[in-house]
C-alpha positions as CSV (number, residue, x, y, z in Angstrom):
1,X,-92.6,-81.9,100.7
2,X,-90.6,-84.4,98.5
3,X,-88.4,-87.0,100.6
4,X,-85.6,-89.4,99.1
5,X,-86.5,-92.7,99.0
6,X,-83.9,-93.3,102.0
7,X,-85.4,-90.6,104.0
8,X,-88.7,-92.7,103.3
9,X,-87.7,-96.1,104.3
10,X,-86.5,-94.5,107.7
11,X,-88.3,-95.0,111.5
12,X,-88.7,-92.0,113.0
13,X,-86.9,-90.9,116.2
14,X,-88.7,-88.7,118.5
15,X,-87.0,-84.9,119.0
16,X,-86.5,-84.1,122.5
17,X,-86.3,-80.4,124.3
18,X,-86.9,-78.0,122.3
19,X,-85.5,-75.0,124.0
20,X,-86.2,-72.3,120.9
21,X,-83.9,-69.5,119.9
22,X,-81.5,-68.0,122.4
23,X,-83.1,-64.6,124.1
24,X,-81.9,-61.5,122.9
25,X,-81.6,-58.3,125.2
26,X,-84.4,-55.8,122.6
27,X,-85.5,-52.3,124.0
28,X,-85.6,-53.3,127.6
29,X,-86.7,-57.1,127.6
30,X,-85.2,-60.3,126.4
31,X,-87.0,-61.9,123.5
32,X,-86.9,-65.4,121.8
33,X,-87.0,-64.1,117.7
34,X,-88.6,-66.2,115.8
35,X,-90.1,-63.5,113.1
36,X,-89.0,-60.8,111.5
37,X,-92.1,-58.8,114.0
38,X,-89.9,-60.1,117.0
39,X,-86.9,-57.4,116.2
40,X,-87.1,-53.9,117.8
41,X,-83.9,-51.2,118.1
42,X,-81.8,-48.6,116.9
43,X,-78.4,-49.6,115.5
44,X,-75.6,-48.3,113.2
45,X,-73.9,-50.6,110.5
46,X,-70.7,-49.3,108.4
47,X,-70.0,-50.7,104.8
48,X,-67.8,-49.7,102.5
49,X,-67.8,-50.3,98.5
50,X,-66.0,-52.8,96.3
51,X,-62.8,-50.5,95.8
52,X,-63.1,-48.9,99.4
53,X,-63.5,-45.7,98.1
54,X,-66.1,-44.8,100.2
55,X,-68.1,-45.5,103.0
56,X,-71.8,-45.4,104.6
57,X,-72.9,-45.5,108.4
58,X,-76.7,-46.5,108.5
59,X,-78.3,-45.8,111.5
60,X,-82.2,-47.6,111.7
61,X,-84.9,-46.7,114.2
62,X,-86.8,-50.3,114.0
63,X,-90.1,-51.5,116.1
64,X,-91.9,-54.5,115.2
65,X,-89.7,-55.5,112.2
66,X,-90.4,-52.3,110.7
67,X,-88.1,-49.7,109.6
68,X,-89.5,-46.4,111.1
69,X,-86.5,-44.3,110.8
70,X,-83.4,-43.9,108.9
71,X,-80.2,-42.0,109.2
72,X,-77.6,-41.7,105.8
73,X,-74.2,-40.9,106.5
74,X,-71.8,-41.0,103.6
75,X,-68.2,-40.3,102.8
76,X,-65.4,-40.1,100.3
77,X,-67.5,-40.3,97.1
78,X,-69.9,-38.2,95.3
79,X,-72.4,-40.9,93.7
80,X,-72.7,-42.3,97.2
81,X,-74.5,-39.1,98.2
82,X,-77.0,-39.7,95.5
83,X,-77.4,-43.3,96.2
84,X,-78.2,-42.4,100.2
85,X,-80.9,-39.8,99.2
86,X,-82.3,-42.7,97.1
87,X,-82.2,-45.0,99.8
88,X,-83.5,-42.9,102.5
89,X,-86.8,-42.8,100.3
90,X,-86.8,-46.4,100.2
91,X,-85.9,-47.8,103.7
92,X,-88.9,-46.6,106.0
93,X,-91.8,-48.8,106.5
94,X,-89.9,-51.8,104.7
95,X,-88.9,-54.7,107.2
96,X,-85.9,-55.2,108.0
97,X,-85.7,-58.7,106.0
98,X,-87.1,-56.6,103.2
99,X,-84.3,-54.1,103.3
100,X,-82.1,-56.9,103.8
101,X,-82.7,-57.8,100.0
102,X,-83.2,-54.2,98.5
103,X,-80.9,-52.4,96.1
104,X,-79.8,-49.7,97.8
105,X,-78.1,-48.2,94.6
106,X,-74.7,-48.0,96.3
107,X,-72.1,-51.1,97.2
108,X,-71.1,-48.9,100.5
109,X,-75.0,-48.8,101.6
110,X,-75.8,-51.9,101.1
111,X,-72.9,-53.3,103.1
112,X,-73.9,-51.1,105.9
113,X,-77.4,-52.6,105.9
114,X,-75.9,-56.4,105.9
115,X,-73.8,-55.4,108.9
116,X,-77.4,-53.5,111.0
117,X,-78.8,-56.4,110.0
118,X,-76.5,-58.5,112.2
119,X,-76.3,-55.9,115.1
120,X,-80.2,-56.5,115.1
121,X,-80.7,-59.6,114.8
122,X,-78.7,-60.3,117.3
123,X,-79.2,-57.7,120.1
124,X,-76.2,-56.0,120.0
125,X,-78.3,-52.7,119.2
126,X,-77.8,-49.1,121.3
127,X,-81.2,-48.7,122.5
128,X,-80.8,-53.3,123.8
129,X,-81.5,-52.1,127.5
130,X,-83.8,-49.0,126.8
131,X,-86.9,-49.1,128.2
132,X,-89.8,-49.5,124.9
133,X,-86.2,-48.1,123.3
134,X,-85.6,-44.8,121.5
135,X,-87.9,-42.3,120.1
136,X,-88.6,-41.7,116.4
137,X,-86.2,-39.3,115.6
138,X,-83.4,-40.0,118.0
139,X,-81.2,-40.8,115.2
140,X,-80.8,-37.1,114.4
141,X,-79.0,-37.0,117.9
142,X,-75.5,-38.2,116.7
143,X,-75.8,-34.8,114.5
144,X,-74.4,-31.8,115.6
145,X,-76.0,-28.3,115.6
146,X,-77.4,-27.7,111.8
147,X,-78.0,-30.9,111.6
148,X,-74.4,-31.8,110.3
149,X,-72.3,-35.0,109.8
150,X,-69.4,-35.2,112.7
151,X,-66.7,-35.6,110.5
152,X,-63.2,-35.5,110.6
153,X,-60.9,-34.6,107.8
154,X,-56.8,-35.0,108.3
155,X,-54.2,-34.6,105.7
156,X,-50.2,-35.7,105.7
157,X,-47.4,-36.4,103.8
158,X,-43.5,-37.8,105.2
159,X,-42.4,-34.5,103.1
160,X,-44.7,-31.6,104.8
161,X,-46.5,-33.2,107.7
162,X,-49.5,-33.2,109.2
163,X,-52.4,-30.8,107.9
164,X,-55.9,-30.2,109.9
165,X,-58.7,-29.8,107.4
166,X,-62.4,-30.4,109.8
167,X,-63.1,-31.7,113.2
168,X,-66.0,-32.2,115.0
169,X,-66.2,-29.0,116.2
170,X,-66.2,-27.8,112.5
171,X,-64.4,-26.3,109.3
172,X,-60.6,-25.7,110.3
173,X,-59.2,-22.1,109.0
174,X,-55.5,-22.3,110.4
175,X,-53.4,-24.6,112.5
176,X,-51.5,-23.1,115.2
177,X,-47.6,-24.0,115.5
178,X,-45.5,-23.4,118.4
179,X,-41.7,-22.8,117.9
180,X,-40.8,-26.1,117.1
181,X,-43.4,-26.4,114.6
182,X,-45.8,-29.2,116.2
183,X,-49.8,-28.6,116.4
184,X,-50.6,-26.7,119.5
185,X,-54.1,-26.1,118.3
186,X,-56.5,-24.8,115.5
187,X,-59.3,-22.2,114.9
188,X,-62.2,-23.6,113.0
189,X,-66.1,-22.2,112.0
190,X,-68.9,-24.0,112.9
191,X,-70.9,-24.4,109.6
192,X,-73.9,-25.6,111.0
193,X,-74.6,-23.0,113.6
194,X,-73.1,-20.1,111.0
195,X,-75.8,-21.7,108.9
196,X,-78.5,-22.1,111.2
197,X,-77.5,-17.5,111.9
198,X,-77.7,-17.2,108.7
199,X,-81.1,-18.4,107.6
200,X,-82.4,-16.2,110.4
201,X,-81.9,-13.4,108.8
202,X,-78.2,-12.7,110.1
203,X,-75.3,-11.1,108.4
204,X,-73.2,-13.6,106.9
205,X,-69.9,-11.8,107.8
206,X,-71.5,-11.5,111.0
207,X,-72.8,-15.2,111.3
208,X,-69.1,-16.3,110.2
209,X,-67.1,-14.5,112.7
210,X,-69.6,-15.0,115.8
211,X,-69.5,-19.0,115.0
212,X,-65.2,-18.5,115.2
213,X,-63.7,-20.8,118.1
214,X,-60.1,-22.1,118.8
215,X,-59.3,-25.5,120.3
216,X,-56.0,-25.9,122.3
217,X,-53.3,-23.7,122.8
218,X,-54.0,-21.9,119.7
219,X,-53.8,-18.5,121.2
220,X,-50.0,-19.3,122.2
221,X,-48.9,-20.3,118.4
222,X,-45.5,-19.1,117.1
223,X,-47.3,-19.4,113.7
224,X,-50.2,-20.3,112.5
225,X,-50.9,-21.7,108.9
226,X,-54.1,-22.0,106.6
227,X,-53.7,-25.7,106.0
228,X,-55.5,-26.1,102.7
229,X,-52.7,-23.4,101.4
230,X,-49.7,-23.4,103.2
């Protein structure tokens, strides 16, 4: 350790309470982190990349400074899809402060990982009052059946209004209108459980029309509309 030469000619004054870091609330306990082993929890962090294009939520499974689970979410662009299967490879079993400084391939993801970083670090994580925390695998939880993305998908213009594309409960095939021509409701397919029919052996037309739900009033439309044509 190099000191100036004013640092050198100094007495020394003694330090006086140390208190250490300030607890944070981690998988049921309160802990004073002072290494990267110190930080247990499962998060989410959202970035975005440089033009906003697109965006990432990261969801990370972490115990002992370790990432033991990961969870890609992506929207808006097509390389970031790429990017997240690359970085799902890469993320377990790194730290966290490793990940921290890893390429991630993709401006959105590595955003996302800056911002879990500071929901970790400083105990504002989901699982902060969870006894020993969440299981391996409890990210897959905020998917819904067929393992599938909740996304939502809405369209408008000034000119034509409002346009239903997907919702949580899935694909949207028509908007229902009553007779002033405001949304009443919609009918939508549920890819993932259509999916899920169909790889076990079921019909596809079959799979399609059993997974078939409304939402709303649907059923008391004037008119409906297919949204991606009319």
């Amino acid at each position: 350790m190099n000191y100036s030469h004013e640092v050198e000619n100094m007495c020394v004054v003694k330090k006086g309470p140390n208190h250490g870091p300030a607890p944070i609330p981690e998988e049921g306990k309160w802990v004073k982190v002072k290494e990267v082993k110190d930080i247990s929890g499962l998060s989410h962090g959202v970035g975005w990349c440089a033009p906003q294009q697109g965006a990432c939520k990261l969801t990370l499974n972490i115990k002992e400074g370790i990432i033991e689970e990961s969870l890609i979410e992506t929207l808006g662009c097509s390389g970031m899809t790429h990017s997240a299967a690359m970085a799902a490879e890469i993320l377990p079993g790194k730290t966290l402060l490793e990940a921290l400084n890893t390429d991630l391939v993709c401006d959105a993801i590595n955003v996302a990982m800056r911002e879990i970083f500071l929901q970790l670090v400083y105990g504002r994580t989901q699982s902060a009052f969870s006894e020993d925390g969440l299981v391996i695998g409890a990210g897959l939880e905020d998917l819904g059946k067929g393992l599938r993305s909740q996304v939502g998908t809405m369209f408008s213009t000034k000119a034509k209004g409002v346009r239903y594309l997907e919702m949580a409960e899935g694909y949207v095939l028509s908007i229902g209108l009553d007779a002033d021509g405001e949304v009443i409701g919609y009918k939508f397919v549920h890819l993932g459980k259509m999916m899920e029919a169909i790889k076990k052996g079921a019909d596809p037309k079959e799979a399609y029309e059993k997974n078939i739900g409304t939402y709303g009033r649907y059923a008391d439309a004037a008119k409906t509309i297919d949204p991606r044509k009319e």
